[in-house]
N, C-alpha and C positions, 0 to 999 in steps of 0.2 A: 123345721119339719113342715113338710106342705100339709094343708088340710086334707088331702088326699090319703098321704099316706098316715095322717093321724085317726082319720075314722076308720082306717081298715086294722090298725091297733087295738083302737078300742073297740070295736067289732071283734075279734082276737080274744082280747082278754073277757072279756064278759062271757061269752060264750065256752068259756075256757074250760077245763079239769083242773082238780087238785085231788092229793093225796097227803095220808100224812100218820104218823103214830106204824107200827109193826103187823105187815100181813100174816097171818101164821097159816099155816097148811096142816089140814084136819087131820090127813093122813101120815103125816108126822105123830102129831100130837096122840093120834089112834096107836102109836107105837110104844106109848109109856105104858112102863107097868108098876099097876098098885105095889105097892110097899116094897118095888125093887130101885125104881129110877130117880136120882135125888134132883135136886134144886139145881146143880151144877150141871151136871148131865143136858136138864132141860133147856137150860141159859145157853151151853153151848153149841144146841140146833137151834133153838131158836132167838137167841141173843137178848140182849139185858130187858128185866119188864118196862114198860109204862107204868108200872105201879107198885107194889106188894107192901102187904101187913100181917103184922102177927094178931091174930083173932084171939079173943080171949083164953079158949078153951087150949091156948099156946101153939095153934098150929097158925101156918101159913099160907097166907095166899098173895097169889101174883097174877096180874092181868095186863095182857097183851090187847090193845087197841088199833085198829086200825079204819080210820075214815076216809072213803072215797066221796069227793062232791060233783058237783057239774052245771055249771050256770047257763042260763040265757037269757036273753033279755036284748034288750034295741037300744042305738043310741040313739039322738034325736040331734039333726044335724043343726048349726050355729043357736040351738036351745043349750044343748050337753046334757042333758037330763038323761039317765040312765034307768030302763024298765026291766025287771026282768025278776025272775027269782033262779034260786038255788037248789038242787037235790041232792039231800046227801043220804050214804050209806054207810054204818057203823056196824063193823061186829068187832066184838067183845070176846076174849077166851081168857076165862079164866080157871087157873090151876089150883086146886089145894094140896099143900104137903102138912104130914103128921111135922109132931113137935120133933123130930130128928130127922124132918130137911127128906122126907120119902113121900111119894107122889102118893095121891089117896083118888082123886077124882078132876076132873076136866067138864068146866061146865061151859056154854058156848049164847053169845044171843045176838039179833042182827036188831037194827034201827032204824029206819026208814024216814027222813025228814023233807 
């Protein structure tokens, strides 16, 4: 690979996006209803969590994650030293269901790094 086209690469990638973990859409979510919509219901708009556990008090919860990043940063020609930093974006929705698997509340938070 010529040095040419390996700085415009790593130029490329540094500067690059990533994504990763389940976007969910509020106005879905805004569509469940208390003690009618179950666990199944929910999974199949919105597809398997990133997480879920049973809480003590025997109910459940599940949380859909989803991280957006975005780098930049310089490279530094026949150095290869790489400068830059990262931004990321994280929101969080998480679902609670009663002990028999029905929706109860949808709580939501964003992250900023």
């Amino acid at each position: 690979m010529s040095y040419k086209k390996f700085a415009l690469l790593a130029s490329a990638l540094i500067a690059g996006c990533a994504s990763s973990g389940t976007k969910v859409d509020p106005h879905v979510v805004s569509t469940f209803q208390p003690g009618i919509t179950t666990i199944a219901e929910v999974e199949a708009q919105l597809g398997k969590p990133n997480a879920s556990s049973r809480l003590p008090d025997g109910s459940i919860q599940i949380v859909y994650a989803y991280t957006h990043s975005k780098g930049s940063g310089s490279w530094i020609p026949f150095v290869g030293a790489f400068r830059g930093h990262a931004d990321a974006n994280t929101v969080t929705e998480s679902l609670t269901f009663d002990q028999t698997g029905r929706f109860i509340q949808a709580t939501s938070s964003t992250t900023q790094a």
